[in-house]
N, CA, C and O atoms as a Tinker XYZ file with bonds, in Angstrom:
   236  protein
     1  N     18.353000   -8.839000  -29.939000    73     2
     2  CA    17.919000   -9.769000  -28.921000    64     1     3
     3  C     18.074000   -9.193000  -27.523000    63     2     4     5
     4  O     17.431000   -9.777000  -26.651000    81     3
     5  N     18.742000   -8.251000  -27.188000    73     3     6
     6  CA    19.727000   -7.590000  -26.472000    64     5     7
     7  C     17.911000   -7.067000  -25.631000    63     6     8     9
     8  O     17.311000   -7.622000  -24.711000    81     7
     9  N     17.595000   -6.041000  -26.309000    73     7    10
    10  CA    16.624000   -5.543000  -26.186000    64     9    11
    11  C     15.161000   -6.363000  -25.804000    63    10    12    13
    12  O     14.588000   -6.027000  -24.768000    81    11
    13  N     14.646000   -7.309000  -26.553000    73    11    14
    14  CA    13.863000   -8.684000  -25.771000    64    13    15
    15  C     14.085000   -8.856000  -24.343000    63    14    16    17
    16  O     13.202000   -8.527000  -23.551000    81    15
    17  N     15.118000   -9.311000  -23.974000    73    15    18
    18  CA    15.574000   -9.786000  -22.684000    64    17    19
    19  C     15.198000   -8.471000  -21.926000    63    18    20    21
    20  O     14.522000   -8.594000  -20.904000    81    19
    21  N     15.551000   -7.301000  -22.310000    73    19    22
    22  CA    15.704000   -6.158000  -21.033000    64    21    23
    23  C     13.786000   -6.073000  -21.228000    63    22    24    25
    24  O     13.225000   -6.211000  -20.141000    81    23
    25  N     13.032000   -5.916000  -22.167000    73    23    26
    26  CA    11.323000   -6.269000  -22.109000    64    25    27
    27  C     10.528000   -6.800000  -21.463000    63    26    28    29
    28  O      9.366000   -6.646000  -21.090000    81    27
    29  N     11.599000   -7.697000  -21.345000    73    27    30
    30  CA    11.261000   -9.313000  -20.532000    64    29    31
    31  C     11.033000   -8.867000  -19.534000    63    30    32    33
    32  O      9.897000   -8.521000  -19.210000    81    31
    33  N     12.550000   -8.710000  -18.436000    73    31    34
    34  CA    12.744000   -8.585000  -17.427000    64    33    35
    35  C     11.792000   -7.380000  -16.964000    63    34    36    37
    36  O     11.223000   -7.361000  -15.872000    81    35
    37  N     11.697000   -6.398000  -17.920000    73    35    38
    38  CA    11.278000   -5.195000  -17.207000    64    37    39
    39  C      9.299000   -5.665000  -16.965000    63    38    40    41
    40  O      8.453000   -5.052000  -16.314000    81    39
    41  N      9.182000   -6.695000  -17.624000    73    39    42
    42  CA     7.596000   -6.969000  -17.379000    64    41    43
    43  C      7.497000   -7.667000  -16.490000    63    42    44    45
    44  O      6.437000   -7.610000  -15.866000    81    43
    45  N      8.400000   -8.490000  -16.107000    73    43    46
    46  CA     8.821000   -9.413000  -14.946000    64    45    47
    47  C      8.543000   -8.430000  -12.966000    63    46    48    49
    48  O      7.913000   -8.648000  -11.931000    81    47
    49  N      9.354000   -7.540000  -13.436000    73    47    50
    50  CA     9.573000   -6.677000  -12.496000    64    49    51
    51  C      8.303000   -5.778000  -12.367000    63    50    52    53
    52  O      8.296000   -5.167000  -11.298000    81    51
    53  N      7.365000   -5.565000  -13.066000    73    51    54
    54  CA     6.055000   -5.121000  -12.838000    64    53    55
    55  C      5.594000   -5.748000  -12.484000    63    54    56    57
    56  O      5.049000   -5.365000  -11.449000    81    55
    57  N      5.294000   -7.272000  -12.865000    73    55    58
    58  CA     4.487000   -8.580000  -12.307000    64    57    59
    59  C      4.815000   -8.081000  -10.737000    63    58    60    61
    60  O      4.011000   -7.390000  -10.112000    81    59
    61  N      6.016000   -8.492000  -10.218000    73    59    62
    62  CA     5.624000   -8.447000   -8.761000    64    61    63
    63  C      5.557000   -7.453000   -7.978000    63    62    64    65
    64  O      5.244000   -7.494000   -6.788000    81    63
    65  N      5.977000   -6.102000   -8.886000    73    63    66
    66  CA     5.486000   -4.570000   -8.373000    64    65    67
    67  C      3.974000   -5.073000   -7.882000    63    66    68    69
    68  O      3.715000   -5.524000   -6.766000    81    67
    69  N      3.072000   -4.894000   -8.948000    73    67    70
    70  CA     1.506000   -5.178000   -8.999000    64    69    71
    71  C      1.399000   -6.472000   -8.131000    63    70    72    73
    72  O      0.476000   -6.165000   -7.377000    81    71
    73  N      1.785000   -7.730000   -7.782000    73    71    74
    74  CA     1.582000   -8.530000   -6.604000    64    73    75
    75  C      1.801000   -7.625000   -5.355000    63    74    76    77
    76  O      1.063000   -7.473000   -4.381000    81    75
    77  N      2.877000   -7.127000   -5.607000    73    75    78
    78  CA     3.865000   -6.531000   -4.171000    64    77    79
    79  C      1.947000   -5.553000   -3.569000    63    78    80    81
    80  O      1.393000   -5.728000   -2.483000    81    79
    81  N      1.502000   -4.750000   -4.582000    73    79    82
    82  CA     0.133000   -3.665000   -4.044000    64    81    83
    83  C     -0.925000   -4.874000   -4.234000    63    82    84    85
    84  O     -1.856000   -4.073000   -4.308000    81    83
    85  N     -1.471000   -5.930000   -4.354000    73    83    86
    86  CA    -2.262000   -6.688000   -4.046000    64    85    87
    87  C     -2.181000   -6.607000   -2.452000    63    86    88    89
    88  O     -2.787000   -6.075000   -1.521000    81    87
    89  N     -1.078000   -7.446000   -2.674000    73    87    90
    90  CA    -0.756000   -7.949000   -0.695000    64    89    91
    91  C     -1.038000   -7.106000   -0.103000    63    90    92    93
    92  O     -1.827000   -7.410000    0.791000    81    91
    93  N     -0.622000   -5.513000   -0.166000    73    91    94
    94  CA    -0.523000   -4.377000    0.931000    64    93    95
    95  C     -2.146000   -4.084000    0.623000    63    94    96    97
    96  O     -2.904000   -3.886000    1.573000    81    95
    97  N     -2.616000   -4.069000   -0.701000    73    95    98
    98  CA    -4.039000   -3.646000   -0.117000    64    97    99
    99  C     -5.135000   -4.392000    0.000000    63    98   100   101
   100  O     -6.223000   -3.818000    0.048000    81    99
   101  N     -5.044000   -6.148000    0.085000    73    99   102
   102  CA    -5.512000   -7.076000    0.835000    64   101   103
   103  C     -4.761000   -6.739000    2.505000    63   102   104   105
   104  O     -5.534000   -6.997000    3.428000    81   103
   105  N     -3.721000   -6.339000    2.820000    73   103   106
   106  CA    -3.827000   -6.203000    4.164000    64   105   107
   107  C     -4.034000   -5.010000    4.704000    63   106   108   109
   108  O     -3.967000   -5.023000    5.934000    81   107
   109  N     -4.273000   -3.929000    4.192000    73   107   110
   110  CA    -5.526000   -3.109000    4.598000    64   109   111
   111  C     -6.314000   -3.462000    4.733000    63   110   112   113
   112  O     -6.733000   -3.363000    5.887000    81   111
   113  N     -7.227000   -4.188000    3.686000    73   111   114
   114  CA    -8.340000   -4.002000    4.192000    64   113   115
   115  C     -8.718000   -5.316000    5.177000    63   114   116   117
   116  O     -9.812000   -5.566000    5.683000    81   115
   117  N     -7.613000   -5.983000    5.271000    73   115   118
   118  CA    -8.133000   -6.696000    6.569000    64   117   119
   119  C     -7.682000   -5.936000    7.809000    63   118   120   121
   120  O     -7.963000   -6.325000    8.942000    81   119
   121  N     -7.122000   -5.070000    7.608000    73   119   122
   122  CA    -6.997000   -4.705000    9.426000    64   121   123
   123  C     -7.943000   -3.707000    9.098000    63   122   124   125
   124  O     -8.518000   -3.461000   10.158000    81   123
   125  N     -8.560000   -2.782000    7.925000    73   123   126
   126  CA    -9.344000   -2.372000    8.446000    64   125   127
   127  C    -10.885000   -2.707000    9.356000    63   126   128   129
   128  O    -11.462000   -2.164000   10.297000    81   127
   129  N    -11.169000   -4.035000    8.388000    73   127   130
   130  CA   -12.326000   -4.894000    8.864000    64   129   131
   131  C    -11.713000   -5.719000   10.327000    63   130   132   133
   132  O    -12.527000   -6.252000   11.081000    81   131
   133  N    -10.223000   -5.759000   10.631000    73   131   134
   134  CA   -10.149000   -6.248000   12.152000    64   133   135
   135  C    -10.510000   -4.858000   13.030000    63   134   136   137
   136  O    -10.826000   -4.907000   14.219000    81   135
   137  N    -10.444000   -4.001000   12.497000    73   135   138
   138  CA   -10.614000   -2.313000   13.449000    64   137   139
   139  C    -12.265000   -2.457000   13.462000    63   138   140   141
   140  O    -12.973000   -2.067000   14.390000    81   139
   141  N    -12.695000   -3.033000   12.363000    73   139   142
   142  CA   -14.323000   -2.648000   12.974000    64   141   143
   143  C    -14.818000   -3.695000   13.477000    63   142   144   145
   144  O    -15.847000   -3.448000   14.106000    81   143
   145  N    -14.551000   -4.664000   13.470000    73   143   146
   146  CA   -14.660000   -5.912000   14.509000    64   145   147
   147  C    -14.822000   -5.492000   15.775000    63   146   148   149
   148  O    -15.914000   -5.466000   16.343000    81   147
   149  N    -13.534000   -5.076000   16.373000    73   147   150
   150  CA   -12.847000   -4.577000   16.991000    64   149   151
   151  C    -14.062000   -3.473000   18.051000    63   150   152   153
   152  O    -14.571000   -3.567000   19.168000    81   151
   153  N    -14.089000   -2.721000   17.191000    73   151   154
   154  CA   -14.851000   -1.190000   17.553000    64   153   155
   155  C    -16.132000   -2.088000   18.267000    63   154   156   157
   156  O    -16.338000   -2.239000   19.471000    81   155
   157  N    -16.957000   -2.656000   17.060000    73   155   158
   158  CA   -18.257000   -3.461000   17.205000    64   157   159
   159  C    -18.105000   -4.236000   18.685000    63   158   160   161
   160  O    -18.786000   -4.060000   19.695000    81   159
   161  N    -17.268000   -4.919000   18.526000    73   159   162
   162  CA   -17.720000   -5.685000   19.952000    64   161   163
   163  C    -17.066000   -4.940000   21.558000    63   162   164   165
   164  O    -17.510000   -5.247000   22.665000    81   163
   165  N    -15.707000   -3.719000   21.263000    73   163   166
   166  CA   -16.103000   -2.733000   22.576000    64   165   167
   167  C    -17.571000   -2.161000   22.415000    63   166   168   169
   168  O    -18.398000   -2.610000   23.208000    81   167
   169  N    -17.879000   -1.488000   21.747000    73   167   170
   170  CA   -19.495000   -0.985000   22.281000    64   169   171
   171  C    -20.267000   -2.030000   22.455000    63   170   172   173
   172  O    -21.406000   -1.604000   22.644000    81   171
   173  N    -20.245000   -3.170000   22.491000    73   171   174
   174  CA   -21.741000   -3.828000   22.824000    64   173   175
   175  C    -21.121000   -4.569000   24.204000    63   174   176   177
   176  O    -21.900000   -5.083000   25.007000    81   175
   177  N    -19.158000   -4.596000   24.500000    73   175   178
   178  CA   -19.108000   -4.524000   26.047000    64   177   179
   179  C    -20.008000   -3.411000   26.754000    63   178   180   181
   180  O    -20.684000   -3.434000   27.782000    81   179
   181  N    -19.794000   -2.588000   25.954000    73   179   182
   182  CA   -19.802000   -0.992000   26.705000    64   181   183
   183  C    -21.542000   -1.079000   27.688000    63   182   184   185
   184  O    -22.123000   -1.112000   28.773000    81   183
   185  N    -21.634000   -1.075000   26.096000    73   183   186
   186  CA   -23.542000   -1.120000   26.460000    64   185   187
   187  C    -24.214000   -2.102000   27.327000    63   186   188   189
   188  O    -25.238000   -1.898000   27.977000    81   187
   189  N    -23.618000   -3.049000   27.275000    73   187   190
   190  CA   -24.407000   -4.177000   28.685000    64   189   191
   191  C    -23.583000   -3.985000   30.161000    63   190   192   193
   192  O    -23.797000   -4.748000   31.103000    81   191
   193  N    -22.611000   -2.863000   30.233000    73   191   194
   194  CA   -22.367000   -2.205000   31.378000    64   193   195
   195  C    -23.372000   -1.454000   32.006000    63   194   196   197
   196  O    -23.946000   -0.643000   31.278000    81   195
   197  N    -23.773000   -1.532000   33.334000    73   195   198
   198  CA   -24.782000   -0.732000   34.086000    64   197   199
   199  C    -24.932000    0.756000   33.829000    63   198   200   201
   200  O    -24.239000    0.962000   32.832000    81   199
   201  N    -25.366000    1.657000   34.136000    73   199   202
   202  CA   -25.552000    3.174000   33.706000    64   201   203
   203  C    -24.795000    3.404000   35.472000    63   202   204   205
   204  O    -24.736000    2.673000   36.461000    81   203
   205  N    -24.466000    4.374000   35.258000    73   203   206
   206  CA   -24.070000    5.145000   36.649000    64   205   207
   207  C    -25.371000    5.927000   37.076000    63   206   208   209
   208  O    -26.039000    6.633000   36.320000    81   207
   209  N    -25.623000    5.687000   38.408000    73   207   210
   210  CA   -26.642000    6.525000   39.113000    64   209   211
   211  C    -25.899000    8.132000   39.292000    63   210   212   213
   212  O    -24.681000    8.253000   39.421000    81   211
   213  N    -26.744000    9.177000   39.277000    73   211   214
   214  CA   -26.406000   10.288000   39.107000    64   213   215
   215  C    -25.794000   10.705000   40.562000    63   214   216   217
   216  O    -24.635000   11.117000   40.512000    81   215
   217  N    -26.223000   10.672000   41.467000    73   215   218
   218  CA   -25.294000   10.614000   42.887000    64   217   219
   219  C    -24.397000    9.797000   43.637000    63   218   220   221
   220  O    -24.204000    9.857000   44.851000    81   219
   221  N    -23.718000    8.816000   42.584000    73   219   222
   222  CA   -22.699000    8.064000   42.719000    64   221   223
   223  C    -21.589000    9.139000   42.501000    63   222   224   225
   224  O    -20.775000    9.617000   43.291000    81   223
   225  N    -21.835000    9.383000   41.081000    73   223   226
   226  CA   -20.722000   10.673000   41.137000    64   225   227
   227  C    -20.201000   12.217000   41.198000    63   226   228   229
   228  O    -19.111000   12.745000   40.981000    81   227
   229  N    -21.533000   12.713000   41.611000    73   227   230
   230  CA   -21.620000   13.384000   43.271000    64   229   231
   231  C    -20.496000   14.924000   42.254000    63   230   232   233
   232  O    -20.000000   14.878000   41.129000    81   231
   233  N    -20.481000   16.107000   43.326000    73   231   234
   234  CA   -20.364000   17.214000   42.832000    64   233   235
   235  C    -19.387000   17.860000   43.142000    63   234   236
   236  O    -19.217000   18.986000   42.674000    81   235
């Protein structure tokens, strides 16, 4: 019986190994998709910024 119990436990302890890498790689990939969020809306600040005239910044 001795042996059951330590089976047990030891499947127990994988269960939340394998939860424990759910979580971490559900939160990858949300910060990766917050990084391209992120990226996406600096360039479309970027781009509705004016262009610099070429003798504004001069030699």
């Amino acid at each position: 019986m001795c042996r059951r119990s330590r089976s047990i436990g030891a499947d127990a302890r994988a269960t939340v190994r394998t939860d424990d890498r759910v979580v971490t790689v559900f939160l990858a990939l949300l910060s990766v998709v917050v990084l391209v969020v992120l990226l996406h809306y600096a360039v479309v600040v970027l781009d509705t910024l004016p262009s610099v005239p070429p003798d504004v910044v001069g030699d």
